[in-house]
DRENTI-563681 format. One record per residue: residue number from 0; x, y, z of N, C-alpha, C, O, CB in turn. Coordinates in steps of 0.001 Angstrom, whole numbers, plus 500000, padded with zeros to 6 digits. Glycine has a CB too. Example, Ala and Ser with C-alpha at 12.3 -4.5 7.8 and 13.67 -1.06 7.14 Angstrom:
BEGIN
{0; {513190; 494310; 507800}; {512300; 495500; 507800}; {513200; 496700; 507800}; {514236; 496681; 508465}; {511308; 495527; 509046}} {1; {512850; 497750; 507080}; {513670; 498940; 507140}; {512900; 500030; 507870}; {513409; 501138; 508039}; {514084; 499402; 505725}} 
***
This chain:
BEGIN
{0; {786513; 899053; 555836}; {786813; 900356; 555274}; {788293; 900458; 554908}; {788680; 900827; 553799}; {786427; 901461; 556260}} {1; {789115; 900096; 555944}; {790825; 899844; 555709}; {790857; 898841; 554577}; {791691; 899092; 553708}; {791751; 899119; 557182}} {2; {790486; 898297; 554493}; {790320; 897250; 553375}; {790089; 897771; 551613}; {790754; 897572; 550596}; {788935; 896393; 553884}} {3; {788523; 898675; 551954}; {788537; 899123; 550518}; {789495; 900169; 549864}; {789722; 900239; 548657}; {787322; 899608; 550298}} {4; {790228; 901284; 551209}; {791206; 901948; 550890}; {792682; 901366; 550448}; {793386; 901788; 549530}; {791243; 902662; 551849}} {5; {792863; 900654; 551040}; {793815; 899405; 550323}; {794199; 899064; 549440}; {795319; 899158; 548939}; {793649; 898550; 550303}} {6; {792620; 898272; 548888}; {792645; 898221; 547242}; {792625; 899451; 546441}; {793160; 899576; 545340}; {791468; 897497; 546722}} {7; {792009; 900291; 547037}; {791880; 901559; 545817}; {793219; 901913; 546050}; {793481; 902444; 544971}; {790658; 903022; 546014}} {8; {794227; 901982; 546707}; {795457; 902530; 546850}; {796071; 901891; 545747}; {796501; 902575; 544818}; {796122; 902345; 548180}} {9; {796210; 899981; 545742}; {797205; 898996; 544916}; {796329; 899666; 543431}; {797009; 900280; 542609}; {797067; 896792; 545365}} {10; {795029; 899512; 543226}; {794774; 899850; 541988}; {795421; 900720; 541466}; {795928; 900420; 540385}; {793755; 900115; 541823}} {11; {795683; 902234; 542049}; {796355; 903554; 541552}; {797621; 902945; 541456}; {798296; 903081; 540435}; {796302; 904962; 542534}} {12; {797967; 902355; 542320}; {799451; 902043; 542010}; {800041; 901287; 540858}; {801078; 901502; 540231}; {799903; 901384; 543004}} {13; {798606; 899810; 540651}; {799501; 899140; 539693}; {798831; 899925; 538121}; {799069; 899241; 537125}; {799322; 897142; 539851}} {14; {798215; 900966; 537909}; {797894; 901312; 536752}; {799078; 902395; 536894}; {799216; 902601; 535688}; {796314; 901695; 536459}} {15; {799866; 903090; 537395}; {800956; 904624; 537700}; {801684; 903651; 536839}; {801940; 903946; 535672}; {801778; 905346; 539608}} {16; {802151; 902112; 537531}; {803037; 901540; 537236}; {803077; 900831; 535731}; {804101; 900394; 535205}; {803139; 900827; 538235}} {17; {801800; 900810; 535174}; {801784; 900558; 533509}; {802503; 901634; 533048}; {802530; 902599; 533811}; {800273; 900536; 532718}} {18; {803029; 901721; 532121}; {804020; 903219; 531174}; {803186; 903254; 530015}; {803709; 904009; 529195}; {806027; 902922; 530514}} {19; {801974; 902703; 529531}; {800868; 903355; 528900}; {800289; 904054; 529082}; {799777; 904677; 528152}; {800226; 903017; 528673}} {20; {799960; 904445; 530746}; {798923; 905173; 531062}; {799639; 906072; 531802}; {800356; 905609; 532690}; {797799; 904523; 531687}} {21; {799595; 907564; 531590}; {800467; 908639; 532378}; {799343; 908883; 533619}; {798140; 909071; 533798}; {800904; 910263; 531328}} {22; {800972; 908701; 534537}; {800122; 908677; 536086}; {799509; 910256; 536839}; {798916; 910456; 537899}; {801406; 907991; 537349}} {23; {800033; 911322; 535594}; {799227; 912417; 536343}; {797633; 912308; 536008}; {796982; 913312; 536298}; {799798; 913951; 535879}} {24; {796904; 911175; 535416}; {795454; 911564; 534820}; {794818; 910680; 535756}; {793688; 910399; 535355}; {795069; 911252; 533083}} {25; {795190; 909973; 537169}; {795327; 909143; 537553}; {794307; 909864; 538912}; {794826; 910867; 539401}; {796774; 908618; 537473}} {26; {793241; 909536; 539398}; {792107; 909939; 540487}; {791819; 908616; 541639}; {792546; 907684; 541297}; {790510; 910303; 539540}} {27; {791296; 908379; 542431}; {790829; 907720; 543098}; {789840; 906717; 542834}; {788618; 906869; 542835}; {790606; 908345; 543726}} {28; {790593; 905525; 542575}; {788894; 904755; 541664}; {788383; 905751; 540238}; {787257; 905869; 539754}; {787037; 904919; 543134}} {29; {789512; 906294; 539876}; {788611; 906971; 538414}; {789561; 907292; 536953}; {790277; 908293; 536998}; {787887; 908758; 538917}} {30; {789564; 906815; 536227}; {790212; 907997; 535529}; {789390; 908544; 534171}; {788442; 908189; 533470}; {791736; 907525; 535095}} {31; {790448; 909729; 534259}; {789763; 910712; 533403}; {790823; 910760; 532237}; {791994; 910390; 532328}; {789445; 912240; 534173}} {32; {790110; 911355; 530967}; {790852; 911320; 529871}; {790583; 913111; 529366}; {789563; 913783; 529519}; {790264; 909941; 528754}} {33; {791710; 913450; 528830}; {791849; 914958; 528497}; {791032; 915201; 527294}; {791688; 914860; 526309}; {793379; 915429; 528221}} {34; {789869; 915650; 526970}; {789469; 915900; 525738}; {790774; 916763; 524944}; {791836; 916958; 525534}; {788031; 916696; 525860}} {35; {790551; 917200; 523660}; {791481; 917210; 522749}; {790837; 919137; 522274}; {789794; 919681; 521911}; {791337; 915576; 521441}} {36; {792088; 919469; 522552}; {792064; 920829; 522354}; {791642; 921760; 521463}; {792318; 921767; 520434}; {792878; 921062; 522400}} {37; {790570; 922715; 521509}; {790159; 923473; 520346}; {791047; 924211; 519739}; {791764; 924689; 520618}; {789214; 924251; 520583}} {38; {791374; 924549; 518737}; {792007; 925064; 517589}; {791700; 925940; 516532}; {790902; 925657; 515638}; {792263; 924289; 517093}} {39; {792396; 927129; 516630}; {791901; 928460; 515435}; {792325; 927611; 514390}; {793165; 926711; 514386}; {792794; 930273; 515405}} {40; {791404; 928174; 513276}; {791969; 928396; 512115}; {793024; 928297; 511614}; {793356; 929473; 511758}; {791852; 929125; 511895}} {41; {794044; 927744; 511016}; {795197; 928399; 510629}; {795433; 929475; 509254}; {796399; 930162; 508920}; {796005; 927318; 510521}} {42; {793952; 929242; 508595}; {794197; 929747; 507799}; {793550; 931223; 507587}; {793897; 932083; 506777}; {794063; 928905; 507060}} {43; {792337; 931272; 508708}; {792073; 932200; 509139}; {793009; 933579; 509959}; {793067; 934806; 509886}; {791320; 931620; 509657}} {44; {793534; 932653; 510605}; {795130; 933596; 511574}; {795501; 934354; 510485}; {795422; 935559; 510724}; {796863; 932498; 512214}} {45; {795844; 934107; 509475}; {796795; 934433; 508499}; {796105; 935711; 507541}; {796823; 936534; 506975}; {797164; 933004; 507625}} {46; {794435; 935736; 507450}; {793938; 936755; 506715}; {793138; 937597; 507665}; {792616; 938568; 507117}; {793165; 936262; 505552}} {47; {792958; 937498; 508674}; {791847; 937619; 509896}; {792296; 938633; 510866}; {793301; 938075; 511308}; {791627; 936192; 510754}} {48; {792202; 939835; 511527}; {792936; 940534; 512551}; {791317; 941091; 513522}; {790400; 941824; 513152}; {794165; 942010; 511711}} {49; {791501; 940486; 514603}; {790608; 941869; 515450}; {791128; 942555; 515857}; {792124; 942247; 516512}; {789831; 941815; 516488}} {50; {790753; 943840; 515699}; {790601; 945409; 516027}; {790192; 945609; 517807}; {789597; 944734; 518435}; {789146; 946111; 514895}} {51; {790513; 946534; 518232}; {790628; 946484; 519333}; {788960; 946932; 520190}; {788822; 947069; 521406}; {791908; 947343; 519513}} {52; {788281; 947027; 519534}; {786633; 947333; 519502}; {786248; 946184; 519224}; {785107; 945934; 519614}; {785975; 948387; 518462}} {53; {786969; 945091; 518496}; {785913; 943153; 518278}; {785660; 943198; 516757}; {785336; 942130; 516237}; {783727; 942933; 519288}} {54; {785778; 944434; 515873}; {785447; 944305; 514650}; {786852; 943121; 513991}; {787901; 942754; 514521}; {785295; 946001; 513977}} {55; {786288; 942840; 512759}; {787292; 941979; 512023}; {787867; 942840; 511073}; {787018; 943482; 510454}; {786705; 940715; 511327}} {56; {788835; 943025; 510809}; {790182; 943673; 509543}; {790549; 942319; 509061}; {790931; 941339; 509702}; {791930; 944665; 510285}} {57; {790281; 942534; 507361}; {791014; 941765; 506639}; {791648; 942703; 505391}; {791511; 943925; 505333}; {790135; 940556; 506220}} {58; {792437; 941805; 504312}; {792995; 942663; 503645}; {791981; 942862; 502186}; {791154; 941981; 501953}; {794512; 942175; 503484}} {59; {792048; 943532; 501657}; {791546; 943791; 500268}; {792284; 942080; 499071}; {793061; 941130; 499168}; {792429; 945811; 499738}} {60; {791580; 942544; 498354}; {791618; 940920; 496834}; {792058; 941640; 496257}; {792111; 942860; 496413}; {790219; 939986; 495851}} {61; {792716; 940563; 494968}; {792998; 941657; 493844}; {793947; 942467; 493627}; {793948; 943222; 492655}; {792253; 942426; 493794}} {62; {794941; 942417; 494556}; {796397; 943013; 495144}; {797758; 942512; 494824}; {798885; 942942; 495073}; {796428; 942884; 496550}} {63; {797269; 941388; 494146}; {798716; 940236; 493953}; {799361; 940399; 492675}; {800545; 940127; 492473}; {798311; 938488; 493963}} {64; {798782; 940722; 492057}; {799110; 940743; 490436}; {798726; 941081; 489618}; {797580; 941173; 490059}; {799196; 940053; 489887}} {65; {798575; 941681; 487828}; {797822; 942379; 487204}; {797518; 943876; 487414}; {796711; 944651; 486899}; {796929; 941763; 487269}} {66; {798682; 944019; 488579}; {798495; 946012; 489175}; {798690; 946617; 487771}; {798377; 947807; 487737}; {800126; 946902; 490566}} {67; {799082; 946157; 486719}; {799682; 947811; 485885}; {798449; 948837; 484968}; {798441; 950017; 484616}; {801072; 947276; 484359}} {68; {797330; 947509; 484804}; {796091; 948388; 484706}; {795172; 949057; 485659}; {794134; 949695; 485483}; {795359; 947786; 484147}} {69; {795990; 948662; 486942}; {794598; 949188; 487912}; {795361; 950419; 488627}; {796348; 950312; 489355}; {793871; 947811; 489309}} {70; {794690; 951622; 488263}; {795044; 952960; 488553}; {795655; 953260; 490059}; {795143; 952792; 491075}; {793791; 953766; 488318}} {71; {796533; 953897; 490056}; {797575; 954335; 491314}; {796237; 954536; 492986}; {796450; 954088; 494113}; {798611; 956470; 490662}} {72; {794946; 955353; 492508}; {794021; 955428; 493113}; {793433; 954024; 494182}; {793353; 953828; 495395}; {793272; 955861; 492097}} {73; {793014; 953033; 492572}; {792550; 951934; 493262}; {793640; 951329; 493283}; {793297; 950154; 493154}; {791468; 951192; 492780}} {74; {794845; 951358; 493370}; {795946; 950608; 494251}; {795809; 950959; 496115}; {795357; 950316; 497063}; {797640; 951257; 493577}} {75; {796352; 952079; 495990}; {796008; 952764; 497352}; {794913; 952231; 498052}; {794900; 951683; 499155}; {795702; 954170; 497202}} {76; {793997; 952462; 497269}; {792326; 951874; 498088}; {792573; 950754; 498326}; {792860; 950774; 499523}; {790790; 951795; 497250}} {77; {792652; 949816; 497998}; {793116; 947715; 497854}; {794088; 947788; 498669}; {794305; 946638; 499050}; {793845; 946784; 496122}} {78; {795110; 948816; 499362}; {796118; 948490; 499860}; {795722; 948878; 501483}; {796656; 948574; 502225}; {797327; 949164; 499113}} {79; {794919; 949290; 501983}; {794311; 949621; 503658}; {793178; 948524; 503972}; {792408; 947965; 503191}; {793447; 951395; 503832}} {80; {793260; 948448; 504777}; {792722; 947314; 505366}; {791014; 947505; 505348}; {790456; 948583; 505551}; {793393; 947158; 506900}} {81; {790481; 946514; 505128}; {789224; 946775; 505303}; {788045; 945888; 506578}; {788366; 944924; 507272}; {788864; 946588; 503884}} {82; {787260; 946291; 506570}; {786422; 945740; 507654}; {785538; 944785; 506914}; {784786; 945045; 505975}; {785584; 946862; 508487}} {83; {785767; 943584; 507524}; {784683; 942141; 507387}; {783396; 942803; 507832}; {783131; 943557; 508768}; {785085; 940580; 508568}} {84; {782224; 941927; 506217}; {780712; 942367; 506707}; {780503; 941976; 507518}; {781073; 940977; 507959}; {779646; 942175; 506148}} {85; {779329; 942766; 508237}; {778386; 942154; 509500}; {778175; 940640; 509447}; {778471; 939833; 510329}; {776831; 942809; 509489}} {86; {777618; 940397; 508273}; {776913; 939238; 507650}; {777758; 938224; 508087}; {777254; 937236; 508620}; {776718; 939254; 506072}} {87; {779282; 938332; 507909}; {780485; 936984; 507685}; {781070; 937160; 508993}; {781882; 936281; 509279}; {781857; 937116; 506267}} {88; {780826; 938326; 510136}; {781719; 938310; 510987}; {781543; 937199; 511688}; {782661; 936775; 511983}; {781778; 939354; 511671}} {89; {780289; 936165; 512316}; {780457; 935709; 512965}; {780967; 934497; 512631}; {781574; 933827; 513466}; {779730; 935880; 513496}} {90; {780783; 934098; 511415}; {781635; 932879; 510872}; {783204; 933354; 510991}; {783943; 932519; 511513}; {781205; 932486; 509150}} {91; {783807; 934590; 510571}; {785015; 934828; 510829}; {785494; 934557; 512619}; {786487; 933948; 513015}; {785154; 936297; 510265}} {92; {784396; 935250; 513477}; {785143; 934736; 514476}; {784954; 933181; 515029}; {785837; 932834; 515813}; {784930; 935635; 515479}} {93; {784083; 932343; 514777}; {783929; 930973; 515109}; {785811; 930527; 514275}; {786489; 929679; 514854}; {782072; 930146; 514206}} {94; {786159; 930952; 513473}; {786897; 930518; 513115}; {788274; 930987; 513973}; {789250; 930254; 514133}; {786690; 930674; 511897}} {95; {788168; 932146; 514411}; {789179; 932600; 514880}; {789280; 932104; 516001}; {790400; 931669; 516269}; {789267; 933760; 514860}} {96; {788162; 931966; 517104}; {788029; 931293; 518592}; {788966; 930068; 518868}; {788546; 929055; 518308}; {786492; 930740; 518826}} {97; {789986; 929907; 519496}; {790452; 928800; 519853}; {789871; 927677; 520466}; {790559; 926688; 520720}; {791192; 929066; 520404}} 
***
């Protein structure tokens, strides 16, 4: 038994002691590897807001350029935020979920 603890000790030791392998991932007879981190959207972040109820706010289209024909009215309207359909919210939030 002193024996197999032994070796499992030199093993941890001489893999700490490789500088390939970082010795905090380092277990007893085991190692483990960090899967690789989920990630929002980035481009979603940027048009995407939840509301403090879970609904999605995005902004209105059509806002960037070409305003001088579109009446002071539907400026205003295009310029408040609007609510993502039912239909797209849940693709909006899969995207948003880290």
């Amino acid at each position: 038994m002193e024996e197999m603890e032994e070796r499992a000790t030199q093993v941890v030791a001489d893999r700490a002691a490789d500088a390939s392998m970082p010795s905090h991932r380092f277990r007893l007879l085991q190692w483990t590897v960090a899967m690789p981190k989920m990630k929002s959207h980035s481009g979603a972040k940027k048009r995407f807001r939840k509301t403090g109820t879970g609904k999605i706010r995005a902004r209105h289209g059509m806002t960037s350029h070409i305003l001088e024909k579109k009446n002071a009215k539907r400026r205003r309207r295009l310029g408040r935020p609007l609510l993502v359909a039912k239909a797209d919210q849940t693709r909006v939030k899969d995207l948003l979920r880290p």
